[in-house]
Backbone as CSV, one residue per row, in Angstrom:
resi,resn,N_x,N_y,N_z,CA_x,CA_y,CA_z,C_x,C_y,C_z
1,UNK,309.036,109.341,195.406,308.862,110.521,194.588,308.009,110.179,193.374
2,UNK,307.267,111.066,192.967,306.292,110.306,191.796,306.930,111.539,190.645
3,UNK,306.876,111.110,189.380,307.012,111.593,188.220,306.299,110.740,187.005
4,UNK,305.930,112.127,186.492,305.354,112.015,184.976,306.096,111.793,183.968
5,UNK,305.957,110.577,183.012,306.311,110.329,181.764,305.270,110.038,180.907
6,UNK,305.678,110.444,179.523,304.217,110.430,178.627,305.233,109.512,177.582
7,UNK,303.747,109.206,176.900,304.802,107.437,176.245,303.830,107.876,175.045
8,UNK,304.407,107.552,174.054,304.137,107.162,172.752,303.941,105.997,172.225
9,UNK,302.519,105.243,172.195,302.429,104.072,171.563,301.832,104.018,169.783
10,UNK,303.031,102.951,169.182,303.289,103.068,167.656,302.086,101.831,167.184
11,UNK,300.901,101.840,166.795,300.259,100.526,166.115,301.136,100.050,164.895
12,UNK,301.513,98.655,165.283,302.564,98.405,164.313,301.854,97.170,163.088
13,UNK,302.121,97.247,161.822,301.683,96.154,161.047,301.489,94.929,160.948
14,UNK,302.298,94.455,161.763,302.166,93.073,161.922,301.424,92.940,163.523
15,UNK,300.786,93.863,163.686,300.589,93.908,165.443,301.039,94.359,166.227
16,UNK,300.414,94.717,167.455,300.981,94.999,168.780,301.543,96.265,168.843
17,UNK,302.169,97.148,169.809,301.925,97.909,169.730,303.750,98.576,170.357
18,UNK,304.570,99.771,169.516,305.449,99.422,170.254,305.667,101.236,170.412
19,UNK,305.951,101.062,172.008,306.063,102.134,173.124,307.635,102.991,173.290
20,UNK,307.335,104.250,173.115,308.567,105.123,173.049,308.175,106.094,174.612
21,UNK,309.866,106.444,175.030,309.048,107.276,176.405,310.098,108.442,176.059
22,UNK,309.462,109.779,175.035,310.605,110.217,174.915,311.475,111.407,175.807
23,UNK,311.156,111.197,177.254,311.892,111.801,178.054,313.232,110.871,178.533
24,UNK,312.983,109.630,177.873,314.185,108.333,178.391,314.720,107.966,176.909
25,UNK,315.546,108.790,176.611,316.469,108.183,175.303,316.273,106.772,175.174
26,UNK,316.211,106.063,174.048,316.276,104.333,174.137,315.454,103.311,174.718
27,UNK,314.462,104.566,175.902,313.373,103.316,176.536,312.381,103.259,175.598
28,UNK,312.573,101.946,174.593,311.481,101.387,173.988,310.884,100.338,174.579
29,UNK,309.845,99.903,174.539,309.397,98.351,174.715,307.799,97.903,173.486
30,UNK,307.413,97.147,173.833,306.667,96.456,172.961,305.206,95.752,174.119
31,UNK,304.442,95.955,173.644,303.412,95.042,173.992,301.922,94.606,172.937
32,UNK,301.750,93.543,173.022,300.635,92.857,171.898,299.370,93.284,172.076
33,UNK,298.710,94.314,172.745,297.909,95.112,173.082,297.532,96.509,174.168
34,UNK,297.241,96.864,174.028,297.175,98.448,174.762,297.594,98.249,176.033
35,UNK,297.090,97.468,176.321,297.242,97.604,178.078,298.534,96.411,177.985
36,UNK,299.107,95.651,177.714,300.121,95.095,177.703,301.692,96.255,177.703
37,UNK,301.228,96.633,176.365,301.826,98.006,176.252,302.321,98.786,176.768
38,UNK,301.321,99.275,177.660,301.386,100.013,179.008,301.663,100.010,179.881
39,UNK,301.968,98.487,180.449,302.242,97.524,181.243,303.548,97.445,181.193
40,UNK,304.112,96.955,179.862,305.149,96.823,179.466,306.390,98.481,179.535
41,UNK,305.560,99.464,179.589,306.516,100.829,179.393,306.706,100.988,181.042
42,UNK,305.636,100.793,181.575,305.719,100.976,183.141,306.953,100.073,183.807
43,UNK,307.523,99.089,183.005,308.466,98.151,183.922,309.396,98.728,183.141
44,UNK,309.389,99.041,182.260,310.770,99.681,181.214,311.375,101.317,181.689
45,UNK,310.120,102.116,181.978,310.562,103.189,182.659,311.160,103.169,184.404
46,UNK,310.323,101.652,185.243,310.659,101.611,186.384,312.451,101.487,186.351
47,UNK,312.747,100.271,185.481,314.117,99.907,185.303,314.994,100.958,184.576
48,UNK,314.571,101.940,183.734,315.534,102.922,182.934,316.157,103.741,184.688
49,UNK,314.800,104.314,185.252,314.870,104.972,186.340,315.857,104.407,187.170
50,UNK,316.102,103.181,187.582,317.245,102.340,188.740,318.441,102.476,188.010
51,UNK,318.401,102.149,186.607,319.561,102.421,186.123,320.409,103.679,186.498
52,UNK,319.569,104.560,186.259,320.146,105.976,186.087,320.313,106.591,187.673
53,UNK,319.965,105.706,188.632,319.710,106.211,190.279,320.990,105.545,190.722
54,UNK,321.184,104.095,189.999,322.104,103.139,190.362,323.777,104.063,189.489
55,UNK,323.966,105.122,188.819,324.788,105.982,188.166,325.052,107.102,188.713
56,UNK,323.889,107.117,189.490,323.843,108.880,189.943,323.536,109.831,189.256
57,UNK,323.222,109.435,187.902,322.920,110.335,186.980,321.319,111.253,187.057
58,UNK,321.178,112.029,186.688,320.263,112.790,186.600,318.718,112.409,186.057
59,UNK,317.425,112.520,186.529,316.470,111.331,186.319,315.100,112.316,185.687
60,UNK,315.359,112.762,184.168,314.377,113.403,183.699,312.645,112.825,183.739
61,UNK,312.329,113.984,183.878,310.647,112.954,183.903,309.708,114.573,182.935
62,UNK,308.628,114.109,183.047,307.811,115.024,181.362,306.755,115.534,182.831
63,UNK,307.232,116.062,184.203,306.274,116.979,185.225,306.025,118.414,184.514
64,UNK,307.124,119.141,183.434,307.081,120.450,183.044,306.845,120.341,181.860
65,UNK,306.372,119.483,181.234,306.209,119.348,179.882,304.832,119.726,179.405
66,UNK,304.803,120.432,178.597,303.306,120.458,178.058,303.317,120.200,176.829
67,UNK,301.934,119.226,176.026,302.008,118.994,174.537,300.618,119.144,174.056
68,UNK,300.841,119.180,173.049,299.914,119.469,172.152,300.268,118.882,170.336
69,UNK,299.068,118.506,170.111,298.807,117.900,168.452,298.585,118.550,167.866
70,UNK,299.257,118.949,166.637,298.627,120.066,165.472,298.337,118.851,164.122
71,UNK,297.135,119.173,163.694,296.850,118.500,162.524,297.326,119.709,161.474
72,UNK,297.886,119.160,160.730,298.104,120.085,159.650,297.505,119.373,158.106
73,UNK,296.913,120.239,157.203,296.096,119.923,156.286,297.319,119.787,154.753
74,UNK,296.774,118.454,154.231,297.780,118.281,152.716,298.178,119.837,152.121
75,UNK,299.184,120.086,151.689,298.947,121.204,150.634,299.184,120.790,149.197
């Protein structure tokens, strides 16, 4: 079955880059460059997913999700 998750990667100060998936409560991970990163959310979402298959629990994914960025200006 294939599903969509959209990930949030944080550029962090001291480096590297650290990855939120917020359709998976708690799946964070970390990687020291973009594609590490990415790399790194892909094995973090594979394993959140077994977890939650290995529970029976219910296995949200971001297929109905739509987003969008609003810049909003200082006031």
């Amino acid at each position: 079955m294939n599903r969509t998750y959209k990930i949030n990667l944080r550029k962090e100060e001291e480096g590297g880059y650290t990855v939120f998936v917020p359709s998976l409560p708690g799946c964070i991970t970390y990687g020291e460059n973009v594609d590490e990163a990415i790399s790194m959310a892909k094995e973090a979402i594979e394993l959140y997913i077994e977890e939650l298959e290995d529970r029976g629990e219910f296995i949200p994914d971001d297929s109905n999700v739509l987003e969008y960025s609003l810049n909003l200006a200082a006031v």
